[in-house]
N, C-alpha and C positions, 0 to 999 in steps of 0.2 A: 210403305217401305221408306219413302221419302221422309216422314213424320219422324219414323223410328231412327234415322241416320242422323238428326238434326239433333233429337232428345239427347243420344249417345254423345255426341259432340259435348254437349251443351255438357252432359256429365259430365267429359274429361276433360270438360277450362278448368284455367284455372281462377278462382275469386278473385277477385280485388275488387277494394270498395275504394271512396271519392279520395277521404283521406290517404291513403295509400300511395295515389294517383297522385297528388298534389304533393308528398314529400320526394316520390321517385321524381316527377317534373322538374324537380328543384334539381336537382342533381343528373340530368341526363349531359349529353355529350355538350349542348353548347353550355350549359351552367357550369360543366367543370370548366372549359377553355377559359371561361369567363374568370375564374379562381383561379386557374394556372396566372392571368395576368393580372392580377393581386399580386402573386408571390413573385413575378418577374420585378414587380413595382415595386416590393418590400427590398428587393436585394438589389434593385438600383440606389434607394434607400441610404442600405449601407454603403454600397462603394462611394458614394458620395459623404458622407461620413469619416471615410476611410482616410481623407486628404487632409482632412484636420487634425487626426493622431500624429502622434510622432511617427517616422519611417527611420528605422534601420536597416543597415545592407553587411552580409559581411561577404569579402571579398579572401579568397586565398586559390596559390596556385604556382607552379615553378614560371620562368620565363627563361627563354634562349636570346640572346644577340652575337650577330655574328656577323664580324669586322672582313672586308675583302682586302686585297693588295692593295697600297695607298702612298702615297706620295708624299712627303712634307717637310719642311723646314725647320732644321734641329739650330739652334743657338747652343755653342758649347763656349762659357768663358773662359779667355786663357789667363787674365790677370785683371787688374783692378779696372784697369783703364781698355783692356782689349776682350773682342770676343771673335768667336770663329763660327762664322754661319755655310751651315752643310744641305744641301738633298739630300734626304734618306730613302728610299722605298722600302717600308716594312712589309713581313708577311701576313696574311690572314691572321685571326684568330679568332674565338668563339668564348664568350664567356657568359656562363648562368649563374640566374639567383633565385631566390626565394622570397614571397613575398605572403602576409597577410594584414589586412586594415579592416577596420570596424568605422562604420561612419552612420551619423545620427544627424536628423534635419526636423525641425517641430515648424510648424505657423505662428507665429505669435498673433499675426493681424491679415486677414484677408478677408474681406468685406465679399465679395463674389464668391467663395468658397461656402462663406457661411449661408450665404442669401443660395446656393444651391442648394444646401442641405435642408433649407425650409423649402424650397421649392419641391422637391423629392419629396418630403415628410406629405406637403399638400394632395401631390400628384397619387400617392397611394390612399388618400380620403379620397379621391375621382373616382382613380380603379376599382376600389371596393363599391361605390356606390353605382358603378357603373354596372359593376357584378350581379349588384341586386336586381338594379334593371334588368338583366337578362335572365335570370333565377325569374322575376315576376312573369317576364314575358312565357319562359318556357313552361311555369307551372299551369298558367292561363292556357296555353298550346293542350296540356296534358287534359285539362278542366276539357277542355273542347272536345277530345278526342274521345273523354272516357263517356260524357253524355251520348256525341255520336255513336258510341257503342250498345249503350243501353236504350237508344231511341231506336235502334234497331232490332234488339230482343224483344222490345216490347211490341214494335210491328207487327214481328213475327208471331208474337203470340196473340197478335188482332187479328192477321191472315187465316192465323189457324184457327183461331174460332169463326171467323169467316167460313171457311170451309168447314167444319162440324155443322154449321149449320145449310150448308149447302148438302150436305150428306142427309141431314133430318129433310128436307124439303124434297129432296128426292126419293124418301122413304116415304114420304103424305103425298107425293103425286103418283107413285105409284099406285099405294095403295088404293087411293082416288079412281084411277084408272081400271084396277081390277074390281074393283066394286061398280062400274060403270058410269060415275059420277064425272068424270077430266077426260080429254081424247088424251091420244098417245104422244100426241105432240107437248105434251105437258111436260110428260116423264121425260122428253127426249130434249127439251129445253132445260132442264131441272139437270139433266147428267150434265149437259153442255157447259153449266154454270160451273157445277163442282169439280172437271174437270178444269179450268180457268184458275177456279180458286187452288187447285194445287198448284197450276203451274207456280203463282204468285210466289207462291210460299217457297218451292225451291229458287225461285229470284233473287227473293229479299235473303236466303239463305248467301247469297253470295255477295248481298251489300256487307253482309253480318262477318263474313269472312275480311270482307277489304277493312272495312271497322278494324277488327280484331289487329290485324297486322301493323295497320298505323297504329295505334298506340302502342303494341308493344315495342314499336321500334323506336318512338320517340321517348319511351322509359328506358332505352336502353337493354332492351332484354330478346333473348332471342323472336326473330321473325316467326317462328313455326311455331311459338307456343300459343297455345288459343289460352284465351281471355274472356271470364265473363265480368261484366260490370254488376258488383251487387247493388239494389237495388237503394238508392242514397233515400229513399222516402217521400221525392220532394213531390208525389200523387198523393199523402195522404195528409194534406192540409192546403191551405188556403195560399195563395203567392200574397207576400208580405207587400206591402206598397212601397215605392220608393223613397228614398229618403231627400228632403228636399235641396231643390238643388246649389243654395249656397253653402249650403253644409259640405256640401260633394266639393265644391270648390275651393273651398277654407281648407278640408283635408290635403285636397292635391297640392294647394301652396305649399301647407304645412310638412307633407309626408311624400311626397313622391322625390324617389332618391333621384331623379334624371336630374329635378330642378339643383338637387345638393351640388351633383357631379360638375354641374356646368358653372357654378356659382366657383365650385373651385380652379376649373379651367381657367376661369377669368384671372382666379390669385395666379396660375401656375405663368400665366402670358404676364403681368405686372412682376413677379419674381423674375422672371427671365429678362425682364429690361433693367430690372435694379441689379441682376447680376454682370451684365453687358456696362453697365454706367459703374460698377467696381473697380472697372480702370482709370477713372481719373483719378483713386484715391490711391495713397501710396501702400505697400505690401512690405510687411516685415516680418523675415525668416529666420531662425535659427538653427547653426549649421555647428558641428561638430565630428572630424575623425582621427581615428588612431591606427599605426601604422607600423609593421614591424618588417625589417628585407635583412637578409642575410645571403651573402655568399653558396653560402654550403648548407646543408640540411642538418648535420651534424653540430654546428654553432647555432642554428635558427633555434635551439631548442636549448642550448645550452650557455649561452651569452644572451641571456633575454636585456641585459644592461648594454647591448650594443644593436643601434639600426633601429631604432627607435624615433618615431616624427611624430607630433599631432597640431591639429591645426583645428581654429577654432572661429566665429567670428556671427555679429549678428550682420544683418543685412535690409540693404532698405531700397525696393525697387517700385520705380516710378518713371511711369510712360510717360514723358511730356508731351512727345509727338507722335502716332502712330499713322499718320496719313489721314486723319479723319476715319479711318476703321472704327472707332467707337462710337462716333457721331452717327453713322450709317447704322450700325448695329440694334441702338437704341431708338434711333426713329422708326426702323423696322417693326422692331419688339413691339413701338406702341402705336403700329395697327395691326398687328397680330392680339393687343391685348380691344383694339377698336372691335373688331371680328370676334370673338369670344362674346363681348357683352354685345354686341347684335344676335348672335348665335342663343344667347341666353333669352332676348326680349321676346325673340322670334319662337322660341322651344314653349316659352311659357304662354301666350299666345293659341300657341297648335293645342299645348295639353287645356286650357279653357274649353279651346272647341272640343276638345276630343271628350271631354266630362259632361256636356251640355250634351254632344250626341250622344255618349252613352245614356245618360240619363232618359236623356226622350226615347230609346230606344226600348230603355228598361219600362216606360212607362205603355206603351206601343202596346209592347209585349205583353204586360200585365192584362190589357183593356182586351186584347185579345184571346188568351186565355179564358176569360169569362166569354165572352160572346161562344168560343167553341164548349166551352163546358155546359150554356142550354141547348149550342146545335146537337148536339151528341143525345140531350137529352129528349129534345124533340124529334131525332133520329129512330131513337129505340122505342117511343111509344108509336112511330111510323110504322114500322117492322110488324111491332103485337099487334095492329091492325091487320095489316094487309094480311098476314099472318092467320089471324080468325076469319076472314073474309074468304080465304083458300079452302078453309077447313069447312068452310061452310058453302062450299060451291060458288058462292057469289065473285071471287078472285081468282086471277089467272095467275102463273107461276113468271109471268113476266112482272107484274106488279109487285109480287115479293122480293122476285129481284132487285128490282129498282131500290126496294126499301131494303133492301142489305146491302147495295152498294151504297145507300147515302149512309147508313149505319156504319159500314167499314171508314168512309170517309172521313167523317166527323171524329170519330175516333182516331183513325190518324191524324189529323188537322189537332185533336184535343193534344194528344202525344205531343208534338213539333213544336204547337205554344208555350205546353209547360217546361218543354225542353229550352225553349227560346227563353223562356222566361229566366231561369238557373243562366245560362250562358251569358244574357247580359248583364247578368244581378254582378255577375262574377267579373265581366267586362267592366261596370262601372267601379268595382273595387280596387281592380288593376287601376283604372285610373287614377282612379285618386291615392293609389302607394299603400294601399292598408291591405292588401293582399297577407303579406304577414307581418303582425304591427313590430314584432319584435327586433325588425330590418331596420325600423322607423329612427333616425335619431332627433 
């Protein structure tokens, strides 16, 4: 019953093969964040950019002013040689106007302006290769998850031939038994086993299950849809040997975006100090607006030759002294730029090791492989003995045993290597950045 709920299962996954697996990984939730902060980069980009265009403004709107009770000094002349000076207290009054101006301002020369907008231009070759990095890291996550799933199916259909043959054995010690040939302790060890061998199988049914859900969650896709891995082929050939390891290492130099990302950190920390040391040079502005006010709304539109002002001029501004703020700023900058090229020697350093132990791992891997592909085969000629030996009275149902669990063994241990073997192939790829060469610049 248990068989049959597994097969139906199995019916209603859904396929997915490696390829598959590897283009959704690319694209799951951290790979998109990682592209959202591309596009945050791009459009810092421009507003950086944006300072260097010319800037217009235009300005229009009524205004009110309005004069309280006031006190003052009126000069009234009475003749050539005489005047008459008075206190007056006026009253309140209120008077509006109308106004609109257009005004235009362009950069002619700004050294820090410019040296930002190369800083920005850099900073989005970072992000993007930082992006890749994460796209590789999440495809590799994906690689991982889809083999754990198929290393699991494939258990499962070790256990269950496990148990098929736990059921044949139980049927020849039976039979044994009513023929007179085995005591009853035969048959009753022989059921013991087969009952084992199912529990097994509804076990592994529930690794098969956690399998199934991690990956579909790190593709992004719903939790509840079951998934099967089809089967990428890598049982029906030989594991490819390693590729030697300066090779692996020239690659990583070559192609691995982290070493790009950090190499332009380094520019973005040296652009940041030459933008900071843009203050000792002078900055020159060009400024220009125009200006119309009238009284009344009714003339604002109708005496456009009156109320009229514009005002124009270049400009030339230069810090002489700001405190030593610039001085500070820029010594700053260049240990933030000291820090970056440590952070890079350091980075490239780890990824060396990190390709050397890939490499030996993938090598490990491989050497193991072979050794479980003759235990497996020395396994099952184990079996077809002990096997004929039963059959022929001379064997007990405990030594067949023995020789279908080192049979099961072997074949799981064969499983696991060549699983192992695909994972690290894939791990030392990741390393060295050729995961997808097309990332590569």
């Amino acid at each position: 019953m248990n068989a049959l709920l597994v097969v139906t299962a199995l019916l209603a996954a859904t396929p997915i093969t490696l390829e598959e697996t590897r283009a959704l990984g690319r694209k799951n939730t951290q790979a998109l964040q990682a592209q959202l902060d591309v596009a945050v980069a791009q459009q810092d980009e421009r507003v950086a950019r944006s300072s260097l265009l010319p800037q217009v403004q235009f300005n229009v709107g009524p205004s009110l002013n309005y004069l309280g009770r006031r006190r003052q000094v009126v000069t009234i002349p009475i003749s050539d040689t005489e005047v008459l000076t008075r206190e007056v207290e006026s009253s309140s009054n209120t008077a509006d106007s109308y106004f609109a101006s257009l005004g235009l301002s362009q950069v002619i020369f700004n050294r820090g302006l410019w040296k930002q907008l190369e800083q920005a231009g850099v900073n989005v070759d970072a992000v993007q290769n930082q992006s890749i990095e994460e796209a590789d890291t999440s495809e590799l996550e994906a690689i991982r998850r889809f083999f754990s799933l198929y290393l699991s199916q494939a258990n499962l259909e070790v256990l269950k031939a496990t148990a098929t043959r736990s059921e044949e054995q139980l049927e020849r010690a039976r039979a044994l038994f009513l023929a007179g040939r085995v005591g009853k302790t035969e048959e009753i060890a022989a059921e013991v086993n087969l009952g084992n061998d199912r529990i097994n199988v509804v076990q592994r049914q529930n690794q098969l299950v956690a399998d199934q859900v991690q990956l579909a969650v790190w593709l992004a896709r719903p939790g509840t849809e079951l998934l099967q891995a089809v089967d990428p082929g890598v049982f029906q050939t030989e594991p490819a040997p390693a590729p030697p390891l300066e090779d692996s290492l020239k690659q990583a130099r070559e192609h691995r975006a982290l070493l790009r990302a950090l190499v332009q950190r380094v520019r973005v920390a040296e652009l940041q100090r030459a933008i900071v040391q843009g203050d000792y040079i002078p900055r020159v502005g060009l400024s220009a607006q125009y200006a119309h006010t009238s009284q009344d709304l009714g003339p604002f539109f109708s005496e456009a030759r009156l109320g009229n002002t514009f005002n124009g001029g270049i400009t030339l501004t230069w810090d002489l002294f700001n405190g030593f703020v610039t001085d500070a700023q820029s010594a700053r900058a260049q240990a933030n730029i000291r820090k970056a090229e440590l952070t890079f020697a350091q980075t490239a350093r780890e990824l060396e090791a990190e390709v050397r132990r890939a490499h030996q791992v993938l090598d490990g891997q491989i050497a193991s492989s072979k050794l479980a592909t003759t235990n497996r085969a020395a396994a099952a000629q184990g079996l077809l003995l002990a096997e004929e030996r039963f059959r022929a009275g001379a064997g007990s149902t405990l030594e067949v045993r023995d020789a279908q669990l080192k049979l099961t063994q072997s074949e799981l241990v064969l499983l696991q290597s060549r699983i192992d073997v695909e994972i690290a192939r894939y791990a030392l790829i990741r390393a060295t950045g050729t995961l997808n060469p097309g990332d590569s610049q």
